[in-house]
C-alpha positions in Angstrom: -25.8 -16.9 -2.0 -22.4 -16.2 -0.6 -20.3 -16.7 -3.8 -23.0 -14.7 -5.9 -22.1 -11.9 -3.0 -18.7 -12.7 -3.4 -18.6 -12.6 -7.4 -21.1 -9.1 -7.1 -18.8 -7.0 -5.2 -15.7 -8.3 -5.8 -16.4 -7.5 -9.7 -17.8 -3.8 -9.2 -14.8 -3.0 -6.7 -12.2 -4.4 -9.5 -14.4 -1.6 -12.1 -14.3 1.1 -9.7 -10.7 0.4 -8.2 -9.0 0.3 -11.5 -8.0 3.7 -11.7 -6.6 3.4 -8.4 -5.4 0.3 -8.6 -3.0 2.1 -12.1 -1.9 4.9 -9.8 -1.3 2.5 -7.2 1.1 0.3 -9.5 3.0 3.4 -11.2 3.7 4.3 -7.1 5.3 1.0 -6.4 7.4 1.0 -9.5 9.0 4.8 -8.8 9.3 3.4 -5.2 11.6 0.5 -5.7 12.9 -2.3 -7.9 10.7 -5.5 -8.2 7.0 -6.0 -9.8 4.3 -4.3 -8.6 2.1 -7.3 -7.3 3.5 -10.1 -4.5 2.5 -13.7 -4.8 2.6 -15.7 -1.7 1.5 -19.5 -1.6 -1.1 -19.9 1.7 -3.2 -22.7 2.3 -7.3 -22.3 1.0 -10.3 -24.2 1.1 -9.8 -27.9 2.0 -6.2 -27.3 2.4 -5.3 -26.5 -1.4 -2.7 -24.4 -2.1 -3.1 -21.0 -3.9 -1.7 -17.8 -4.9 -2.8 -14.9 -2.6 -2.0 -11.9 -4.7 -1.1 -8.3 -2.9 0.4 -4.9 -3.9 3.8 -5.3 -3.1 5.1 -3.3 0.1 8.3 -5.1 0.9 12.0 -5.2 -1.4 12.3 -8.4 -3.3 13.2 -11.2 -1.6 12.1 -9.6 1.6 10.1 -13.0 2.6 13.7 -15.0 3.1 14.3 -13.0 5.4 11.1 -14.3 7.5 7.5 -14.4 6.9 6.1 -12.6 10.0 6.1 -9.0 9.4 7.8 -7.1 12.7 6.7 -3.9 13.8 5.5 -0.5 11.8 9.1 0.0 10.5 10.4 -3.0 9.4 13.1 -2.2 7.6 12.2 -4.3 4.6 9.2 -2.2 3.9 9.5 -0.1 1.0 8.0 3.6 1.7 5.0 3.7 -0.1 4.9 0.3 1.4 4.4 1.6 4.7 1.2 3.8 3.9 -0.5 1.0 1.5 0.1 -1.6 5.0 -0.9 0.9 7.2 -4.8 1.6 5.7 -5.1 -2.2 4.2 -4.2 -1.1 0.6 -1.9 -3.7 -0.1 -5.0 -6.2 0.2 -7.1 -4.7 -2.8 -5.9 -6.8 -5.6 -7.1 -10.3 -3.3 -10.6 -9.1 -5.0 -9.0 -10.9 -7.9 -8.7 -14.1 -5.5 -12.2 -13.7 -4.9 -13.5 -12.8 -8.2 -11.9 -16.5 -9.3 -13.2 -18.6 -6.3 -10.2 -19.2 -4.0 -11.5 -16.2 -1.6 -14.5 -15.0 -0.5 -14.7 -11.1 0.8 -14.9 -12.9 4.5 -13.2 -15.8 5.8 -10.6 -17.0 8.3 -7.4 -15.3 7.0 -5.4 -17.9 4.8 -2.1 -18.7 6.9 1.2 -20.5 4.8 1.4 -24.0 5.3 4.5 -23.6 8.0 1.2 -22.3 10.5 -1.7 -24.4 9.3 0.5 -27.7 9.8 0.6 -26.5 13.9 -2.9 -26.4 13.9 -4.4 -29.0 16.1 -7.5 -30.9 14.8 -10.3 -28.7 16.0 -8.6 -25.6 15.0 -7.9 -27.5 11.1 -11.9 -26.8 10.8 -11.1 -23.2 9.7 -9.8 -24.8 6.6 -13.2 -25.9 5.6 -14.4 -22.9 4.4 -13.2 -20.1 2.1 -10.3 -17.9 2.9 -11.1 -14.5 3.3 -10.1 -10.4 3.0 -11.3 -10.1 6.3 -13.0 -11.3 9.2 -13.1 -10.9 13.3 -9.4 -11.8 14.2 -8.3 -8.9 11.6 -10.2 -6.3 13.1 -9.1 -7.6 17.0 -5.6 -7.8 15.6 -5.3 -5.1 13.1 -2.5 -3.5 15.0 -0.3 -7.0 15.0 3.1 -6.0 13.2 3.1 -3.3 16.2 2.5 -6.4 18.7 5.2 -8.6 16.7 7.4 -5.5 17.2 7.0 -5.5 21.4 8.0 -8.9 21.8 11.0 -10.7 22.6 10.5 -13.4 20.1 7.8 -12.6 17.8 7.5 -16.2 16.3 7.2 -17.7 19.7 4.7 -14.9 20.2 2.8 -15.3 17.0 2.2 -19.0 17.5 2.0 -19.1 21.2 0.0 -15.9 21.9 -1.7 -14.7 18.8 -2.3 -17.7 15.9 -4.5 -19.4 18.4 -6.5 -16.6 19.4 -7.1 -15.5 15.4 -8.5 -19.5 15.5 -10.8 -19.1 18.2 -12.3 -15.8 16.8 -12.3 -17.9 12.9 -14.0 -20.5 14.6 -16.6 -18.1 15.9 -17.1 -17.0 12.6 -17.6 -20.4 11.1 -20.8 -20.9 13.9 -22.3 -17.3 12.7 -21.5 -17.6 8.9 -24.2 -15.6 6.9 -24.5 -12.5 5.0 -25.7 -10.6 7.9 -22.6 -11.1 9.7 -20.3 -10.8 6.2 -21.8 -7.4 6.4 -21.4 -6.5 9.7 -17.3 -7.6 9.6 -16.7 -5.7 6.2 -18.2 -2.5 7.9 -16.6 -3.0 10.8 -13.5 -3.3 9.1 -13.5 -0.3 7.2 -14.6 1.3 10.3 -11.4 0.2 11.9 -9.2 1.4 9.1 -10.5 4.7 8.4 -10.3 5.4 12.3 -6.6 4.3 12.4 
């Protein structure tokens, strides 16, 4: 029932969005040099690796430089970049992800493999399900680059302070999986977004 959900909405939003998504491309092109979409490996179902697709918001080659993102104005952000981070824009092409099976709509976020190999072995059961767009620990930590941006050390932050925290909420989510709660997160999240 979930991956007919998944398939269902996933394919009308890719119809519906595709005018947006054409505007959204040409914006990213005038913006800066580099391709329009950014392909990161993270770790899916069952610890297989796959290509999580978003619009790109960084300059190329941004992710040697680091792969946690570090406050509202990192400098590596590109300026459309900001606004498609800031409202979860950048996130709209992982429909594609979803509409091909290596997503679902909700789902523990999909880390890279340098995070999932700290995870301890009750915290590895988030890889037994599908990745997702969204779920609890986005909404509770929507505002996280702004957090990264406060510390000291955001790395020791990230993995001290905030990975395990995102587990405990993914975990939560794995004991409640259904399509009642699917719907409640996705409302919730747009919720969150559209009231900043």
């Amino acid at each position: 029932m979930k991956r007919i959900f998944d398939i269902l909405f996933s394919f009308c939003g890719l119809f519906f969005l595709l005018p947006f998504f054409l505007l959204i491309s040409i914006l990213i092109v005038l913006d800066s040099k580099g391709g329009v979409f950014y392909k990161q490996i993270r770790v899916g179902k069952e610890k297989k690796d796959f290509k999580l697709l978003k619009f790109r918001t960084m300059k190329p080659a941004s992710d040697t430089k680091g792969l946690l993102t570090v406050g509202n104005r990192d400098n590596r952000i590109t300026k459309i970049g900001y606004y498609l981070r800031k409202y979860k824009i950048d996130e709209f092409p992982q429909l594609i992800n979803v509409l091909v099976g290596e997503m679902s709509l909700v789902g523990p976020r999909p880390e890279v493999r340098k995070y999932t190999n700290l995870y301890t072995q009750s915290q590895q059961k988030v890889l037994s399900v599908k990745p997702g767009i969204t779920d609890y620990a986005s909404i509770k930590y929507i505002d996280e680059n702004r957090l990264l941006g406060e510390s000291k050390n955001p790395e020791k932050t990230y993995i001290e302070e905030i990975m395990p925290k995102k587990l405990e909420l993914n975990l939560k989510y794995i004991d409640e999986i259904s399509i009642k709660t699917d719907l409640k997160i996705i409302f919730k999240t747009i919720g969150k977004i559209i009231s900043g």
